[in-house]
C-alpha positions as CSV (number, residue, x, y, z in Angstrom):
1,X,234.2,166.5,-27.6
2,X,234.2,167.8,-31.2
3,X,235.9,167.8,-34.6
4,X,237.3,170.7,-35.7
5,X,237.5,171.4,-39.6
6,X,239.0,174.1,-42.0
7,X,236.4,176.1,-44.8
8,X,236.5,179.2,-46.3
9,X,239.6,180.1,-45.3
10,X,238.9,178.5,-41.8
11,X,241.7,178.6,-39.0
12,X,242.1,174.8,-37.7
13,X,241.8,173.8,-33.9
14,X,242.6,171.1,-32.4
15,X,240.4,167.7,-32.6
16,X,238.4,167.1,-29.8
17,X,235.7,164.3,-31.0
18,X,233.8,163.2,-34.6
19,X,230.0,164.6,-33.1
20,X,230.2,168.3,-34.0
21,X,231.7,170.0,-36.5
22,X,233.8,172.9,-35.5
23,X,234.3,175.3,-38.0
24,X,236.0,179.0,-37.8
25,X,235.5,180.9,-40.1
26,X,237.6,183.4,-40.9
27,X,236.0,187.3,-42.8
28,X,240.2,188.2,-43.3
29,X,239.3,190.3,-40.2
30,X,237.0,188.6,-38.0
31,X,236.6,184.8,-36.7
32,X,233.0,183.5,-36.9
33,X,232.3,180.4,-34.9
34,X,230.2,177.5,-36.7
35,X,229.3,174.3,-35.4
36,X,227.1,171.9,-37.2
37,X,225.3,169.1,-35.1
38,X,225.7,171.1,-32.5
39,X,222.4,169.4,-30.2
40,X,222.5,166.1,-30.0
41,X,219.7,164.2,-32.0
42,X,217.8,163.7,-28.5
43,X,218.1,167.3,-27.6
44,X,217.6,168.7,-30.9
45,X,214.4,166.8,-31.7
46,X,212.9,167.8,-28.2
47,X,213.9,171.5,-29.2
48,X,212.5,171.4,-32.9
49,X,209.3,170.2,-30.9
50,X,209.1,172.6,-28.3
51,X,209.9,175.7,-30.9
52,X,207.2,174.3,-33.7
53,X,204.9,174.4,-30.7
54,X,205.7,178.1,-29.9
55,X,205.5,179.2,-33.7
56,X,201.9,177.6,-33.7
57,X,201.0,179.4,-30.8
58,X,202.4,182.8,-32.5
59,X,200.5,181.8,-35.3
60,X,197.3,181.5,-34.1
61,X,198.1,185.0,-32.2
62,X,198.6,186.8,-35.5
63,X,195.6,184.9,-37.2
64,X,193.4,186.1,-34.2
65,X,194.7,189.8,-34.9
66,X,197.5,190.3,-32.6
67,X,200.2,192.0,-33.7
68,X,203.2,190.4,-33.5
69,X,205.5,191.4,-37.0
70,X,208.6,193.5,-36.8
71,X,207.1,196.2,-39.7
72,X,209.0,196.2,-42.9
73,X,211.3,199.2,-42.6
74,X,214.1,200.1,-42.4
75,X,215.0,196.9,-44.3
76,X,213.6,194.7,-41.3
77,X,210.5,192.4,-41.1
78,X,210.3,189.0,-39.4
79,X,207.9,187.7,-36.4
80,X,209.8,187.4,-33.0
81,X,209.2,185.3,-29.8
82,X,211.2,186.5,-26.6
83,X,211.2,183.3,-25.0
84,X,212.8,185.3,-21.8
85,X,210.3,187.4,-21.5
86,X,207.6,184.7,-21.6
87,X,209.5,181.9,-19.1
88,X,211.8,184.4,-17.0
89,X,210.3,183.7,-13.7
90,X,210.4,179.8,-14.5
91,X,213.0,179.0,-16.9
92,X,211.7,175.4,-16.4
93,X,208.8,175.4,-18.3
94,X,211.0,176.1,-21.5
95,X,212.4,172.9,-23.2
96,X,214.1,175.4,-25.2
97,X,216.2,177.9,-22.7
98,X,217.4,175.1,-21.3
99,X,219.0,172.9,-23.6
100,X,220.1,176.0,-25.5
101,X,221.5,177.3,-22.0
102,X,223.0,173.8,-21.1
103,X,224.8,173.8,-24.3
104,X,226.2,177.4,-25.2
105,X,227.8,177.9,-21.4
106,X,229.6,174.8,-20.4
107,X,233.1,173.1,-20.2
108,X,233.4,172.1,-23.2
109,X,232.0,175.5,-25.1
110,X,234.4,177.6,-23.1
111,X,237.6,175.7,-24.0
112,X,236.0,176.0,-28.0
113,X,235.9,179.9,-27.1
114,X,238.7,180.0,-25.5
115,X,240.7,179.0,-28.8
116,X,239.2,181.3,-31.4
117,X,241.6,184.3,-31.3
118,X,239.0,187.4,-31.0
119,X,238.6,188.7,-27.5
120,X,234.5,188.6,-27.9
121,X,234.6,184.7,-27.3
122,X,237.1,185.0,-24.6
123,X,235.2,187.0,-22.7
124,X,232.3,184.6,-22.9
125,X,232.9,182.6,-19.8
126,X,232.4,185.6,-17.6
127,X,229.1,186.8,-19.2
128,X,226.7,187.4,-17.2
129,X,223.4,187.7,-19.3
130,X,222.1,186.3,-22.6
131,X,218.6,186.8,-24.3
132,X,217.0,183.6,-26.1
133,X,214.8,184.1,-29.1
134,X,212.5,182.5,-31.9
135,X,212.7,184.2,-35.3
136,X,210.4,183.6,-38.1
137,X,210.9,184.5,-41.8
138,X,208.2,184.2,-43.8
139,X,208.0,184.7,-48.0
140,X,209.5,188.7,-48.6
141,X,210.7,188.4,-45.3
142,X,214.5,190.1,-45.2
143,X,216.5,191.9,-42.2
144,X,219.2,194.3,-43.8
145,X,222.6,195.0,-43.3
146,X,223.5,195.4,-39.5
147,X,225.3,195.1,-36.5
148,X,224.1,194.2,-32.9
149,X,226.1,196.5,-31.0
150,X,223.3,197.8,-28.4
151,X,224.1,197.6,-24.4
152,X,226.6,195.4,-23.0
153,X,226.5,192.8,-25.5
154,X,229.4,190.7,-26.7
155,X,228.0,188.1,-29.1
156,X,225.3,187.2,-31.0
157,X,224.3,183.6,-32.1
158,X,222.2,181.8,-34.3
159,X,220.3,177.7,-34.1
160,X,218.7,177.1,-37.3
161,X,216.0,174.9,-36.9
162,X,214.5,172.7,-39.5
163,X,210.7,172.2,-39.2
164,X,210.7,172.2,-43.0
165,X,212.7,174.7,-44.7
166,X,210.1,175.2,-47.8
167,X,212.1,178.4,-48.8
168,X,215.1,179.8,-50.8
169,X,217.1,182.4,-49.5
170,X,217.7,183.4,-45.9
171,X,220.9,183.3,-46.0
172,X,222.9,184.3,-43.3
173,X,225.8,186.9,-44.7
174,X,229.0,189.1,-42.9
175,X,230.9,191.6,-44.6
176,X,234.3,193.8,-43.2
177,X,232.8,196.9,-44.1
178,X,232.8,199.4,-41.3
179,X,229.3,199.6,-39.9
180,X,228.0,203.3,-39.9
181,X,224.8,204.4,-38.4
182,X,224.4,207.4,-40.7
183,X,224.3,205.3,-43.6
184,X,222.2,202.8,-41.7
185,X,218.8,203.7,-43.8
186,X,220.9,203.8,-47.4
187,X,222.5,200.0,-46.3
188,X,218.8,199.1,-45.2
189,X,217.0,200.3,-48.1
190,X,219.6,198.6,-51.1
191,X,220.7,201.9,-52.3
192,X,224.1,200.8,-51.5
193,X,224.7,197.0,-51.7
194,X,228.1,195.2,-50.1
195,X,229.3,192.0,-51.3
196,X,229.9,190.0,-48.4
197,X,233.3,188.4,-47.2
198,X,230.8,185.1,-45.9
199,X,227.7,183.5,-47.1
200,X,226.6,181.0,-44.3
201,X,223.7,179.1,-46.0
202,X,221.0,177.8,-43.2
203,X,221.1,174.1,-42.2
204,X,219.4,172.6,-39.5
205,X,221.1,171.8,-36.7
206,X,223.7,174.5,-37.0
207,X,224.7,177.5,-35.0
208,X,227.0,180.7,-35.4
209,X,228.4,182.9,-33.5
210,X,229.9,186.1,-34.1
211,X,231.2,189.2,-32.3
212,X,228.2,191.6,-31.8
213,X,230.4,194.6,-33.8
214,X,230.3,192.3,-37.2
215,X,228.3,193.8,-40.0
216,X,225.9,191.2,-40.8
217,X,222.1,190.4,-42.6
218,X,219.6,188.2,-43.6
219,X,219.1,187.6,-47.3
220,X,215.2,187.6,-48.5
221,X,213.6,184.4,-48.1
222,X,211.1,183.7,-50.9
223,X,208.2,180.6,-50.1
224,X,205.2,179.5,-51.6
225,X,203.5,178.7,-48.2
226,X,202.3,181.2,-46.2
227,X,202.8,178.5,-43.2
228,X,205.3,179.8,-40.5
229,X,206.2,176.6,-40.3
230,X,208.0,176.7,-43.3
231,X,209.7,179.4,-42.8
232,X,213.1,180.4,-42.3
233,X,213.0,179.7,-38.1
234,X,216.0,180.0,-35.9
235,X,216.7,180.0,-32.1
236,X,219.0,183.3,-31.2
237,X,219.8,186.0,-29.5
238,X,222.3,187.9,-27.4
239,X,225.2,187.3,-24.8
240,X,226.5,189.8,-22.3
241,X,226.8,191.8,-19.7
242,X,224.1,193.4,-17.3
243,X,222.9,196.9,-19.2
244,X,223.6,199.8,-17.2
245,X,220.6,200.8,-15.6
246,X,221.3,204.5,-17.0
247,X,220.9,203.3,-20.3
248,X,217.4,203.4,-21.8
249,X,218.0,200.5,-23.4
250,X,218.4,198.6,-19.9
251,X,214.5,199.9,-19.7
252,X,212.6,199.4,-22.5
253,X,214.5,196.5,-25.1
254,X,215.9,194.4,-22.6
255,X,214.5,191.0,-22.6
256,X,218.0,189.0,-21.0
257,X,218.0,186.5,-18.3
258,X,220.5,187.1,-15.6
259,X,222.9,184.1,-14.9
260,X,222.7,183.0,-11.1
């Protein structure tokens, strides 16, 4: 059950309890779904624990000269953990995929989908794949203007977790500009700036989800620490269908868990 609230020129759903916060908002062209609370406290500290324990591990793993960073170009650069990839063949041994999984596809989710009036969430309940991530900002991190349209995919979501937060930016922002890969390097690079339609600032505990076609980026986060712990950290990733196995993409950027 969750309580459903109007911002930023936010469509209102019904009530359905006072332990979430249901929020969509609305671009004037697209609904983005945002719930804060969305774990429970239980949950969410279990998850906060489980991912600082994976960001220390990735730490030490760059410290010790693995490379690990998504290279800043093309108006990218962040550190990345494909939690799939890592606990596919026992999804057990992940705290993580399986509160996140436990939380995004049941009952109570779908009906939430079901309302939001853009056929991406509708389709959500016959999915049949999503990929689970850890992202880590650090200071100068930034990912620029973007869409996630690649495969079969349908939506993309965002957890912000709070281990911290020691940094200023990182702001999640969407903007009803046509997405076009020619101008992909000029969007990436600044030369051509868009003032977005939403500014979702990150809070802990809160996730979004928006239709994989949405323009979106990552505003630069600027720390003091270089601690990844203190960094801009979220759980994400993809949900969708099974890649075609013509697609090269299927082969080599694939990191997805098939449902059962």
């Amino acid at each position: 059950m969750v309580c459903v609230h109007s911002q930023q020129r936010a469509s209102k759903i019904t009530e359905r309890s006072m332990t979430r916060k249901v929020t969509i908002l609305d671009s004037g062209q697209f609904p983005v779904l945002r719930i804060e609370n969305f774990l429970s406290d239980d949950e969410y500290d279990i998850v906060k624990k489980d991912v600082k324990n994976e960001v220390l591990k990735l730490e030490n793993m760059v410290k010790g000269g693995i490379e690990n960073e998504v290279p800043a170009t093309n108006g990218k650069n962040y550190n990345r953990i494909y939690l799939d990839s890592i606990y596919g063949k026992d999804r057990t041994k992940s705290k993580t995929l399986m509160i996140i999984t436990k939380n995004l596809f049941n009952p109570e989710m779908f009906d939430i989908y079901n309302d939001i009036p853009e056929t991406a969430f509708k389709l959500l309940r016959d999915t049949t794949t999503h990929e689970t991530e850890i992202t880590v900002y650090k200071d100068k991190s930034v990912y620029g203007w973007h869409t996630d349209v690649v495969g079969r995919r349908v939506v993309n979501y965002v957890l912000m977790i709070d281990l911290g937060m020691k940094f200023d930016g990182g702001h999640t922002q969407l903007s009803n500009t046509q997405y076009d890969s020619l101008s992909e390097r000029t969007l990436f690079e600044g030369g051509l700036d868009i003032d977005p339609e939403l500014d979702i600032e990150p809070k802990g505990n809160q996730l979004i989800i928006m239709p994989m076609w949405v323009m979106h980026r990552v505003t630069a986060i600027k720390m003091k620490s270089d601690n990844m712990l203190d960094g801009r950290i979220t759980v994400n990733g993809h949900v969708g269908f099974i890649p075609d196995k013509k697609d090269v993409w299927n082969i080599e950027g694939f990191h997805g868990y098939e449902f059962d």
